[in-house]
CHARMM-style PDB file with segment names, atoms N, HN, CA, C and O in Angstrom:
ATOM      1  N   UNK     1      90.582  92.180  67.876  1.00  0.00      PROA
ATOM      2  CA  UNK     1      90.356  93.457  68.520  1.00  0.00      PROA
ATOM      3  C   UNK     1      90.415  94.547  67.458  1.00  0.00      PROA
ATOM      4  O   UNK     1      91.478  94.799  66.889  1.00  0.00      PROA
ATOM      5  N   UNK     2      89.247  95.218  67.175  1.00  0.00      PROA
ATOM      6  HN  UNK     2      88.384  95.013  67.637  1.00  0.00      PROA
ATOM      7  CA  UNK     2      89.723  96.059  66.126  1.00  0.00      PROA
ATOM      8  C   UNK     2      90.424  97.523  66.394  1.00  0.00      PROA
ATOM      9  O   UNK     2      90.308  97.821  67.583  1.00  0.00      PROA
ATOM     10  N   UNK     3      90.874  98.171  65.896  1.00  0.00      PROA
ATOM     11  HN  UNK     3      90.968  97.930  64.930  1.00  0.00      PROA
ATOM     12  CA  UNK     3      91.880  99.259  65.697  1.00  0.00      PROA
ATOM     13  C   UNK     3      90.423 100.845  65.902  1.00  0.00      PROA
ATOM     14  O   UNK     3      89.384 101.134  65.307  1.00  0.00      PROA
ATOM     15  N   UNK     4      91.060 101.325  66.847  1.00  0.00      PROA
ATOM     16  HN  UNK     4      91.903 101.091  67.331  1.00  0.00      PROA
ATOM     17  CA  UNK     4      90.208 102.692  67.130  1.00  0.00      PROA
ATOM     18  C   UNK     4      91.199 104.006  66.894  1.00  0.00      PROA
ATOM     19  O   UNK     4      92.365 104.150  67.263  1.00  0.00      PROA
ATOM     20  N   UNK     5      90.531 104.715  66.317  1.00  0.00      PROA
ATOM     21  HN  UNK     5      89.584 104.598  66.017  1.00  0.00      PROA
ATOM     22  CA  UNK     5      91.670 106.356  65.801  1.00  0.00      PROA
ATOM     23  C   UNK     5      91.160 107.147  66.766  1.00  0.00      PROA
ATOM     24  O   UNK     5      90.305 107.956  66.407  1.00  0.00      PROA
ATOM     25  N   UNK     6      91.610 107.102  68.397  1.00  0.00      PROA
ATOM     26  HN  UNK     6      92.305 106.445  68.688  1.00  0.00      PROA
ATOM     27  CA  UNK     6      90.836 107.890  69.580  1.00  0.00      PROA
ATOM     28  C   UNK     6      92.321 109.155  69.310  1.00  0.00      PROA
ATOM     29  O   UNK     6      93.498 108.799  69.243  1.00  0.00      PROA
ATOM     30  N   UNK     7      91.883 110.458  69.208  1.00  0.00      PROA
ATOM     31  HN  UNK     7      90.927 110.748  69.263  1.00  0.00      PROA
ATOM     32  CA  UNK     7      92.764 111.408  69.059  1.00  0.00      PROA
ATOM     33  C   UNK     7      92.495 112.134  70.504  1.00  0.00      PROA
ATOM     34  O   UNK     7      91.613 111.681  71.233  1.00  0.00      PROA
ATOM     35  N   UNK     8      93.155 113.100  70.843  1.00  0.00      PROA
ATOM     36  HN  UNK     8      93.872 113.468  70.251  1.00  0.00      PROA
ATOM     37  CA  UNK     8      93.667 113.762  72.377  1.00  0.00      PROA
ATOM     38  C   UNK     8      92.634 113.765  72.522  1.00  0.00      PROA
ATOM     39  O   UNK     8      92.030 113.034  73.306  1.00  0.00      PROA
ATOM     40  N   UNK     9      91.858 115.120  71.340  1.00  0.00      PROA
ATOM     41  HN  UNK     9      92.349 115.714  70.702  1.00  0.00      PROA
ATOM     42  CA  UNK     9      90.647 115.278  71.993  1.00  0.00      PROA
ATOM     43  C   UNK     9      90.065 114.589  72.430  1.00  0.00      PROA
ATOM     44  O   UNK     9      89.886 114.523  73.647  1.00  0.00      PROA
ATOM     45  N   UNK    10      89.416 113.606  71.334  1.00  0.00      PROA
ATOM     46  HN  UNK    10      89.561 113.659  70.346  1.00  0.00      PROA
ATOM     47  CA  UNK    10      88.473 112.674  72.404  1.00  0.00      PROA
ATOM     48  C   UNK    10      88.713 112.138  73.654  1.00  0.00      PROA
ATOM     49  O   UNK    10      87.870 112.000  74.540  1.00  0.00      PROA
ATOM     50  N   UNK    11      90.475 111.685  73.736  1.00  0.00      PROA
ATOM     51  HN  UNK    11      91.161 111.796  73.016  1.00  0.00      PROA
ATOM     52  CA  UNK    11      90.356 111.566  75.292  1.00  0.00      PROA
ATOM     53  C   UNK    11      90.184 112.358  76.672  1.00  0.00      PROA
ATOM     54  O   UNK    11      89.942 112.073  77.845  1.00  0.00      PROA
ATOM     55  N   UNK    12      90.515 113.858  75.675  1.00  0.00      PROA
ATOM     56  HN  UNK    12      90.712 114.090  74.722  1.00  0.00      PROA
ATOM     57  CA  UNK    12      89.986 115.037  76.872  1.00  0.00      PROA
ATOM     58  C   UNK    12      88.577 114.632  77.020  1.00  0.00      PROA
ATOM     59  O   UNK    12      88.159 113.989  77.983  1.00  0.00      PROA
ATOM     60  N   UNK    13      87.676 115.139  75.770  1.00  0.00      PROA
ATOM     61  HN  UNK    13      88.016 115.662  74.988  1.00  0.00      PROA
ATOM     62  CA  UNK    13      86.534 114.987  75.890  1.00  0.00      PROA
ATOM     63  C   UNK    13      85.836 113.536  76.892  1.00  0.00      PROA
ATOM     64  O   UNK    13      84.899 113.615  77.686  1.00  0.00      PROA
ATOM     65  N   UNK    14      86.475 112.534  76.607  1.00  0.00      PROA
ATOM     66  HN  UNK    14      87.236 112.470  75.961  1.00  0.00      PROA
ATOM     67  CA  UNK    14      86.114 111.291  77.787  1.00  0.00      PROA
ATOM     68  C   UNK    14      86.483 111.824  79.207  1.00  0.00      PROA
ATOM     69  O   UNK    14      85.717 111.732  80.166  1.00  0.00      PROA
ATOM     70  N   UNK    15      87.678 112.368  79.255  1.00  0.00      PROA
ATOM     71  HN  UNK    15      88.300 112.442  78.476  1.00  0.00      PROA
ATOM     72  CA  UNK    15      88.543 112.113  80.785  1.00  0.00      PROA
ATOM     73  C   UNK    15      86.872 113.355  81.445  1.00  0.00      PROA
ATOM     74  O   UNK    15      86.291 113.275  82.527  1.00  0.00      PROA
ATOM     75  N   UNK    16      86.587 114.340  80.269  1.00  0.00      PROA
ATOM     76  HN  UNK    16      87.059 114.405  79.390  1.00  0.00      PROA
ATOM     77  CA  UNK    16      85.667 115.642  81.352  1.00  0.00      PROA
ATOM     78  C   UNK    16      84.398 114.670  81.699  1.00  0.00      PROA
ATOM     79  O   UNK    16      83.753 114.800  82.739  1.00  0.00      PROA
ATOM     80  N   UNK    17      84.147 113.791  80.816  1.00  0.00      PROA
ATOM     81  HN  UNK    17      84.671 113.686  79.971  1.00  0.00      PROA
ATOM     82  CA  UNK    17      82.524 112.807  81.381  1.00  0.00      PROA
ATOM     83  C   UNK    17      82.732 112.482  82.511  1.00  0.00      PROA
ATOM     84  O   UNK    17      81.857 112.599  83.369  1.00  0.00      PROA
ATOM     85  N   UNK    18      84.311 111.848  82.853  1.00  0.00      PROA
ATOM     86  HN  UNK    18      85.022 111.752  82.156  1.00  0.00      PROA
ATOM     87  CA  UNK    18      84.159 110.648  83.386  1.00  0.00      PROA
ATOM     88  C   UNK    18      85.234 111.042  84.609  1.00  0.00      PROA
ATOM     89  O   UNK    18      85.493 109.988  85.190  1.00  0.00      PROA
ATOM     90  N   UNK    19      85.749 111.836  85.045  1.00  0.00      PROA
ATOM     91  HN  UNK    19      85.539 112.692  84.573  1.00  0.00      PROA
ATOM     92  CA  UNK    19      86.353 112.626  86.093  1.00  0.00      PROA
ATOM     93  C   UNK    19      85.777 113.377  87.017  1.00  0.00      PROA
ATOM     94  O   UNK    19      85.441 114.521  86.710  1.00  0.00      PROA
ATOM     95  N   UNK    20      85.567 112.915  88.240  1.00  0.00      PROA
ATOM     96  HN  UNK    20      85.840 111.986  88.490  1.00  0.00      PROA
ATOM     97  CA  UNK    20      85.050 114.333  89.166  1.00  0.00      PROA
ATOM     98  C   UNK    20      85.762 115.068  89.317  1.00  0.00      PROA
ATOM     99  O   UNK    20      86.902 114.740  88.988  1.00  0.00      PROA
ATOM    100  N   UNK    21      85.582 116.438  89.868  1.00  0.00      PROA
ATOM    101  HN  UNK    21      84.656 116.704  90.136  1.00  0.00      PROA
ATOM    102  CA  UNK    21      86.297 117.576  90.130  1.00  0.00      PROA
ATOM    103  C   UNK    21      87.487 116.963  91.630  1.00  0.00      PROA
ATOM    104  O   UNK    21      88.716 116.904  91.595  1.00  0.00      PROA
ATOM    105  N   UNK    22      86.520 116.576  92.854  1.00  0.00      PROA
ATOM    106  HN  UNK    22      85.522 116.624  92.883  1.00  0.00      PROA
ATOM    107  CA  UNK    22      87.861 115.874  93.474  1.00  0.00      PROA
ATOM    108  C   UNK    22      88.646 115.246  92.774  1.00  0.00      PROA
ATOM    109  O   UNK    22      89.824 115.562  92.944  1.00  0.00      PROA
ATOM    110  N   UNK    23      88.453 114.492  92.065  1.00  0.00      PROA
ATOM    111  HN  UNK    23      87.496 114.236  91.927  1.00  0.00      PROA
ATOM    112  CA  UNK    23      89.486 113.213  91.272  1.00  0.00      PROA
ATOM    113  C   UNK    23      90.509 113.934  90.953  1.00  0.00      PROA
ATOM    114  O   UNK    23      91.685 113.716  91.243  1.00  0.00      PROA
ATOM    115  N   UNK    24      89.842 115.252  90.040  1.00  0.00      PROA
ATOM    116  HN  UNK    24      88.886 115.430  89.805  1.00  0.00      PROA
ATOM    117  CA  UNK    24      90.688 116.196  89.285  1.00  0.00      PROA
ATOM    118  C   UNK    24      91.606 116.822  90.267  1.00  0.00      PROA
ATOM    119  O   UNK    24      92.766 117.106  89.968  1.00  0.00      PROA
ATOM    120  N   UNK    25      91.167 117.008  91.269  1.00  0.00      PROA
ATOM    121  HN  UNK    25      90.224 116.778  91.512  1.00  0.00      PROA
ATOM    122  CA  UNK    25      91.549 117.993  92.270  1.00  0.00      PROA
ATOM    123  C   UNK    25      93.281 117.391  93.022  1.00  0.00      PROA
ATOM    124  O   UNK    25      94.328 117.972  93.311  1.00  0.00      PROA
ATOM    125  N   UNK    26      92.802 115.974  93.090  1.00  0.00      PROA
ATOM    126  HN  UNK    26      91.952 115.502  92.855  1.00  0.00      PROA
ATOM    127  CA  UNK    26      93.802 115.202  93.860  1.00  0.00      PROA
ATOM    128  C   UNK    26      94.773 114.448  93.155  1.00  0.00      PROA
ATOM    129  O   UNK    26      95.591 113.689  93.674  1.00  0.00      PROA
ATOM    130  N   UNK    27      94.596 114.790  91.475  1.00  0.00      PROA
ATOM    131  HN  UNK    27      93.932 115.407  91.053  1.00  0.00      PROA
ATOM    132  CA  UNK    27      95.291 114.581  90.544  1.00  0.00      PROA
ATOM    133  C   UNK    27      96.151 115.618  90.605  1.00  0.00      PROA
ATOM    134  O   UNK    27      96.997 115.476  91.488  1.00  0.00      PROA
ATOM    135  N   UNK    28      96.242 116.743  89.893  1.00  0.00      PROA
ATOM    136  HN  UNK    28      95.554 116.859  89.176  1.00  0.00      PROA
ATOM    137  CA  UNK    28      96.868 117.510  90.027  1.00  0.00      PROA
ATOM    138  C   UNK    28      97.741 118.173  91.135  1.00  0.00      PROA
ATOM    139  O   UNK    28      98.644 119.001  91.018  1.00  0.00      PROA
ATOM    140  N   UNK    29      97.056 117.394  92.586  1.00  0.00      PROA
ATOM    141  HN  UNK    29      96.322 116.721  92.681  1.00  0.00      PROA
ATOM    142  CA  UNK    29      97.960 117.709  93.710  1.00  0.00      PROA
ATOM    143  C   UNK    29      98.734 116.932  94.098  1.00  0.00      PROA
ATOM    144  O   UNK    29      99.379 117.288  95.084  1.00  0.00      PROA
ATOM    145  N   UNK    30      98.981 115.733  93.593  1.00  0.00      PROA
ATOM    146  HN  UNK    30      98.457 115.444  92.792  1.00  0.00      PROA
ATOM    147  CA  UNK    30      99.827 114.637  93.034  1.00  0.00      PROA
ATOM    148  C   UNK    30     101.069 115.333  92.403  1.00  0.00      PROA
ATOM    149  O   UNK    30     102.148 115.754  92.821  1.00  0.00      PROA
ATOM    150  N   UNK    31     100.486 115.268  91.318  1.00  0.00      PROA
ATOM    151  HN  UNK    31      99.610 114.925  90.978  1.00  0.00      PROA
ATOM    152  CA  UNK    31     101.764 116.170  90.507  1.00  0.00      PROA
ATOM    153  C   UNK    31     102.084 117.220  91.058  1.00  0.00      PROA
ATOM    154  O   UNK    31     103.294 117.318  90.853  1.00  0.00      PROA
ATOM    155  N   UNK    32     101.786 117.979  91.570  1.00  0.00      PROA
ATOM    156  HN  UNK    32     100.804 117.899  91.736  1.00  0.00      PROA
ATOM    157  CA  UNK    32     102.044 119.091  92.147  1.00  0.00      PROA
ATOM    158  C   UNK    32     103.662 119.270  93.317  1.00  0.00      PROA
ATOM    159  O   UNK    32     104.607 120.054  93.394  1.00  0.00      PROA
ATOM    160  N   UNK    33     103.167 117.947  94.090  1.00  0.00      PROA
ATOM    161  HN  UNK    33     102.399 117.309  94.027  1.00  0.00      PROA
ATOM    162  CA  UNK    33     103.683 117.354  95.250  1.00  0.00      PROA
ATOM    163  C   UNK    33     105.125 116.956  94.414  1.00  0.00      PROA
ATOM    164  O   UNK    33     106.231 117.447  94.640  1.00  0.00      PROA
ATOM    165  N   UNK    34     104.768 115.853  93.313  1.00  0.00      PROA
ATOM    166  HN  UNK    34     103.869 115.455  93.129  1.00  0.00      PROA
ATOM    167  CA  UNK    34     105.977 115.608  92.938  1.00  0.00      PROA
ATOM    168  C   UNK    34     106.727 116.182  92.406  1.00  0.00      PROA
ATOM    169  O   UNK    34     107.902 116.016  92.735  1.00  0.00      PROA
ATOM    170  N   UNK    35     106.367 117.205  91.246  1.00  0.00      PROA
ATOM    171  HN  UNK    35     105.413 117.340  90.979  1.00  0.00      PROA
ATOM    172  CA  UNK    35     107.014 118.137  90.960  1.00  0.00      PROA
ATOM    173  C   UNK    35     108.269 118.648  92.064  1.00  0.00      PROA
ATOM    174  O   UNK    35     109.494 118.532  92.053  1.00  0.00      PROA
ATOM    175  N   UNK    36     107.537 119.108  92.761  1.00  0.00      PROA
ATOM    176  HN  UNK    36     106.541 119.203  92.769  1.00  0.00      PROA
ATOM    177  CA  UNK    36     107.847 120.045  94.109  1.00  0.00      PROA
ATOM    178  C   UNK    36     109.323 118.921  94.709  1.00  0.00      PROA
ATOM    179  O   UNK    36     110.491 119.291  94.586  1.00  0.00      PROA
ATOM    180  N   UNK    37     109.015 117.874  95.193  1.00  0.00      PROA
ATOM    181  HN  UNK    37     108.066 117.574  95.293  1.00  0.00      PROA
ATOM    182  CA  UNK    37     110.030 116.799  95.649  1.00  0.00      PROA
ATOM    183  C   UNK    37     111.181 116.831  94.111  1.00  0.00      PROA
ATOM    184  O   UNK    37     112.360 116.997  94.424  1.00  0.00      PROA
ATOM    185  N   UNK    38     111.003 116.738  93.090  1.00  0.00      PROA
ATOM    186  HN  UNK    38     110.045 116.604  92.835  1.00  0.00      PROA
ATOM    187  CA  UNK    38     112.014 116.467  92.394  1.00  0.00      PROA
ATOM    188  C   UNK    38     112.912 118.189  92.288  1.00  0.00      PROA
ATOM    189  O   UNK    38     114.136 118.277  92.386  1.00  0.00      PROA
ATOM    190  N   UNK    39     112.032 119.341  92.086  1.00  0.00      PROA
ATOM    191  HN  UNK    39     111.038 119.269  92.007  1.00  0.00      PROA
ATOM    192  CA  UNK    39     112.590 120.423  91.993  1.00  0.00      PROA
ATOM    193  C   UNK    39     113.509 120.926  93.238  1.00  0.00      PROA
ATOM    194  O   UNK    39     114.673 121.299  93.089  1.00  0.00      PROA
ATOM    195  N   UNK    40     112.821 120.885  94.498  1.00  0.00      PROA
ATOM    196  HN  UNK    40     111.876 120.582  94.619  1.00  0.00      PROA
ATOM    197  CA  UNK    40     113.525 121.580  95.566  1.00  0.00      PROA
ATOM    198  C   UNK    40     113.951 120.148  96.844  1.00  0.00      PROA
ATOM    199  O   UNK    40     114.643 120.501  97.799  1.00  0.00      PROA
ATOM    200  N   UNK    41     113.679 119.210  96.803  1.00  0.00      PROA
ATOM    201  HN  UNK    41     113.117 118.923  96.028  1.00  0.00      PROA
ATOM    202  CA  UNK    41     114.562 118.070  97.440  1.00  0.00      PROA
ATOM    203  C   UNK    41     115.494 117.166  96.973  1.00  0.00      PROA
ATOM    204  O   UNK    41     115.487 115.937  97.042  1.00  0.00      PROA
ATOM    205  N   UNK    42     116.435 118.058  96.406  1.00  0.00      PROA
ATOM    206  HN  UNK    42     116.440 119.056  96.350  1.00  0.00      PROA
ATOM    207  CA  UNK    42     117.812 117.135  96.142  1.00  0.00      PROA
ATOM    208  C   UNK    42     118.533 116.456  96.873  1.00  0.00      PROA
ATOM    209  O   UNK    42     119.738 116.242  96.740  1.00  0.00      PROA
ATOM    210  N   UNK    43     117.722 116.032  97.796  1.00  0.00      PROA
ATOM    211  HN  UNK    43     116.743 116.206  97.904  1.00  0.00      PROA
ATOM    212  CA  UNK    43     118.840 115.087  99.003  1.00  0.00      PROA
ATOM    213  C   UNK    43     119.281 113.770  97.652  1.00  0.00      PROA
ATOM    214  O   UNK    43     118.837 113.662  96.509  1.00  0.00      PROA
ATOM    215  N   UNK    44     119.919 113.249  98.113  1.00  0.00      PROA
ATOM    216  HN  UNK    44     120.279 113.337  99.041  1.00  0.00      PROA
ATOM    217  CA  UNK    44     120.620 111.837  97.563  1.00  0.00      PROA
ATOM    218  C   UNK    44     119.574 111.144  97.494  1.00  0.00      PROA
ATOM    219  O   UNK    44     119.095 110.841  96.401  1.00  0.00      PROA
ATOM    220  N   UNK    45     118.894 110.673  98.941  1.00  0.00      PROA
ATOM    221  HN  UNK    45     119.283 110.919  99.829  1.00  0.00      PROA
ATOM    222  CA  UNK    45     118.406 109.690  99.064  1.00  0.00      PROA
ATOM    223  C   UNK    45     116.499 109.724  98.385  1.00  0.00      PROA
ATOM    224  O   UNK    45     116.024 108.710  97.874  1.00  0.00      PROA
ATOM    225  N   UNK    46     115.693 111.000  98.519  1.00  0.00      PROA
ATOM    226  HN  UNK    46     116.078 111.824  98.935  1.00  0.00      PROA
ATOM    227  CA  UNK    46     114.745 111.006  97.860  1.00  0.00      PROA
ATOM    228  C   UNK    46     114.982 111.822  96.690  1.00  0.00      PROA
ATOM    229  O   UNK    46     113.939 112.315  96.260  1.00  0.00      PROA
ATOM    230  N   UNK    47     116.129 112.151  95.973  1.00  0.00      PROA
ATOM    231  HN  UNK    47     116.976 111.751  96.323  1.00  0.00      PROA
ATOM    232  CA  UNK    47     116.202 112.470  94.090  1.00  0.00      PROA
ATOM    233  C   UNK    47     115.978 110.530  94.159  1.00  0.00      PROA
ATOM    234  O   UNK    47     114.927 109.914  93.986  1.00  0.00      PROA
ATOM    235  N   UNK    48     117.299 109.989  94.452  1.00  0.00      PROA
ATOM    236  HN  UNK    48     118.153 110.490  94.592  1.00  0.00      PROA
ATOM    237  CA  UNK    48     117.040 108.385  93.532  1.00  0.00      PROA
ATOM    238  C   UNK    48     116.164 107.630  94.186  1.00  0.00      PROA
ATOM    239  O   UNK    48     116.272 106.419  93.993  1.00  0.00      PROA
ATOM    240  N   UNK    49     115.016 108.133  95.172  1.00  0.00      PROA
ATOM    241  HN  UNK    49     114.929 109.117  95.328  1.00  0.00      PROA
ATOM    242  CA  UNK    49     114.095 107.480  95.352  1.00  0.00      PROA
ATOM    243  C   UNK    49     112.742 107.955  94.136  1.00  0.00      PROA
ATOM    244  O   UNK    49     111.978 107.202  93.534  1.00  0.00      PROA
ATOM    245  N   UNK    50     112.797 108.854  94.109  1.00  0.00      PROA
ATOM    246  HN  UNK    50     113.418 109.466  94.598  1.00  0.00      PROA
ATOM    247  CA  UNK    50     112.147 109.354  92.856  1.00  0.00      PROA
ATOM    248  C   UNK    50     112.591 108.969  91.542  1.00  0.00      PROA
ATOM    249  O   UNK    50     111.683 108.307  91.038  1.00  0.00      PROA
ATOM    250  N   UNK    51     113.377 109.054  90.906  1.00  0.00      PROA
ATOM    251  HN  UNK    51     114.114 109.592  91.315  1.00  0.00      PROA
ATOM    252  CA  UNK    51     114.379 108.124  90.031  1.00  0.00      PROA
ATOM    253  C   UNK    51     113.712 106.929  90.223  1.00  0.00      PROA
ATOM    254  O   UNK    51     112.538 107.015  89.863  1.00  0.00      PROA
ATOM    255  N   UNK    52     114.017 105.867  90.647  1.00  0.00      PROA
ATOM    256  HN  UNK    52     114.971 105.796  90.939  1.00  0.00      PROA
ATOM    257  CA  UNK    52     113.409 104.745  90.701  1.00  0.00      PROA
ATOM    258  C   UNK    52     111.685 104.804  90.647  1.00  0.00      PROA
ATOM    259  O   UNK    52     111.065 103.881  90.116  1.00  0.00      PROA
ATOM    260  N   UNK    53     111.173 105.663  91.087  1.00  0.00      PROA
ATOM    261  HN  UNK    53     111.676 106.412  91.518  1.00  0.00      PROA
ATOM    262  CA  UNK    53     109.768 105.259  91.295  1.00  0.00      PROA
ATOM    263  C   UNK    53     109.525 105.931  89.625  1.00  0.00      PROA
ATOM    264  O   UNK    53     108.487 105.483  89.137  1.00  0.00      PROA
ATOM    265  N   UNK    54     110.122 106.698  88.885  1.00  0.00      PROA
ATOM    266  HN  UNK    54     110.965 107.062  89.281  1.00  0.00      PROA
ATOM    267  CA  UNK    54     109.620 107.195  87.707  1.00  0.00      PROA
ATOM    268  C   UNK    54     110.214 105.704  86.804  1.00  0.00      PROA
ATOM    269  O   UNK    54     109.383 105.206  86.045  1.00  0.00      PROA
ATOM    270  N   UNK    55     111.525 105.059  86.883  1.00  0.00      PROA
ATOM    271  HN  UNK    55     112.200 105.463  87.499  1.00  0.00      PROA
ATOM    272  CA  UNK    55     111.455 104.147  86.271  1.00  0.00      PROA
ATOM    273  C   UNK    55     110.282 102.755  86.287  1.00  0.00      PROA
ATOM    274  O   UNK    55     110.114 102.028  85.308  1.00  0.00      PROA
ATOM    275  N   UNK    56     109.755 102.640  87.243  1.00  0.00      PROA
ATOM    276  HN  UNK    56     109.891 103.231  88.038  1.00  0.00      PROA
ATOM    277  CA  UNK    56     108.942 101.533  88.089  1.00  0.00      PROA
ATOM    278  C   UNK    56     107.811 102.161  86.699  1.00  0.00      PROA
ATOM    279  O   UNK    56     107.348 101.476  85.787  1.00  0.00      PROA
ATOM    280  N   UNK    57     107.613 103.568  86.927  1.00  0.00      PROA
ATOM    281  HN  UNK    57     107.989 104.125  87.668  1.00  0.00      PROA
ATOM    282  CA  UNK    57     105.918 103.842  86.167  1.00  0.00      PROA
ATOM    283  C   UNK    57     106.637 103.881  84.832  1.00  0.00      PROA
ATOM    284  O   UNK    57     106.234 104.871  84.220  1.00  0.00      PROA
ATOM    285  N   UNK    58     107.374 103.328  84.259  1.00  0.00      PROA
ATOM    286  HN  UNK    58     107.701 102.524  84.755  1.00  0.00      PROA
ATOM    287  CA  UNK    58     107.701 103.532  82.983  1.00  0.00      PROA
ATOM    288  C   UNK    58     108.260 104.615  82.336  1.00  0.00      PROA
ATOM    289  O   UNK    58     108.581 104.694  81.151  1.00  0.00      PROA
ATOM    290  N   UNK    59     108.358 105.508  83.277  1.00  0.00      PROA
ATOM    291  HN  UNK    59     108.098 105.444  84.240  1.00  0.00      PROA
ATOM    292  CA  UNK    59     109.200 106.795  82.076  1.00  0.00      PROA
ATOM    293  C   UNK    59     110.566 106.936  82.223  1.00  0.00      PROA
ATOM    294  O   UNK    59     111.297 107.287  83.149  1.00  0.00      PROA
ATOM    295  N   UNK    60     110.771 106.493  80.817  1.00  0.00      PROA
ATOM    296  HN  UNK    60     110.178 106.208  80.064  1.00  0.00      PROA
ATOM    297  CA  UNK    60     112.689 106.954  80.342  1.00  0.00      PROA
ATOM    298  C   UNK    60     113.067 108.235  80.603  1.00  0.00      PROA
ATOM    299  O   UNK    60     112.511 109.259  80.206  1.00  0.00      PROA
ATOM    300  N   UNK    61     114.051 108.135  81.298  1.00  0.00      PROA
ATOM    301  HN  UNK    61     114.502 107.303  81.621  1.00  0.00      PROA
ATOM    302  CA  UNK    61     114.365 109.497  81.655  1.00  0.00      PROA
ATOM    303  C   UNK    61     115.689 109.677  81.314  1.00  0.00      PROA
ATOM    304  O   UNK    61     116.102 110.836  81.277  1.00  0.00      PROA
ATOM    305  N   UNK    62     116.645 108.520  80.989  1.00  0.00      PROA
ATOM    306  HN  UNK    62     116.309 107.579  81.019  1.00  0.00      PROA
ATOM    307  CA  UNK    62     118.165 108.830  80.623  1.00  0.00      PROA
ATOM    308  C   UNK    62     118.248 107.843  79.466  1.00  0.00      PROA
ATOM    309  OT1 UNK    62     119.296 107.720  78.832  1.00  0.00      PROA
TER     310      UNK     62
END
């Protein structure tokens, strides 16, 4: 498999070919959503349900 030097840009530049504006749209309202659940729903039970689902997608968080 050979070795490719793909830098941000180019992956911006790919993600604008190859993204529709819905895609985009329902991306960002994704994050949006979650954001929102981790900032202002500190219950117990959905903070470490969130907790867990960020460990599940791979991000270290502690």
């Amino acid at each position: 498999m050979p070795a490719t030097n793909d830098t941000v840009s180019d992956r911006i530049a790919a993600a604008r070919t190859t993204v529709s504006p819905t895609r985009l749209g329902l991306g960002l309202l994704g994050v949006t959503l979650a954001l929102f659940l981790l900032v202002f729903a500190q219950e117990p039970l959905v903070h470490e349900a969130m907790h867990d689902g960020r460990h599940v997608a791979g991000v270290v968080c502690h």
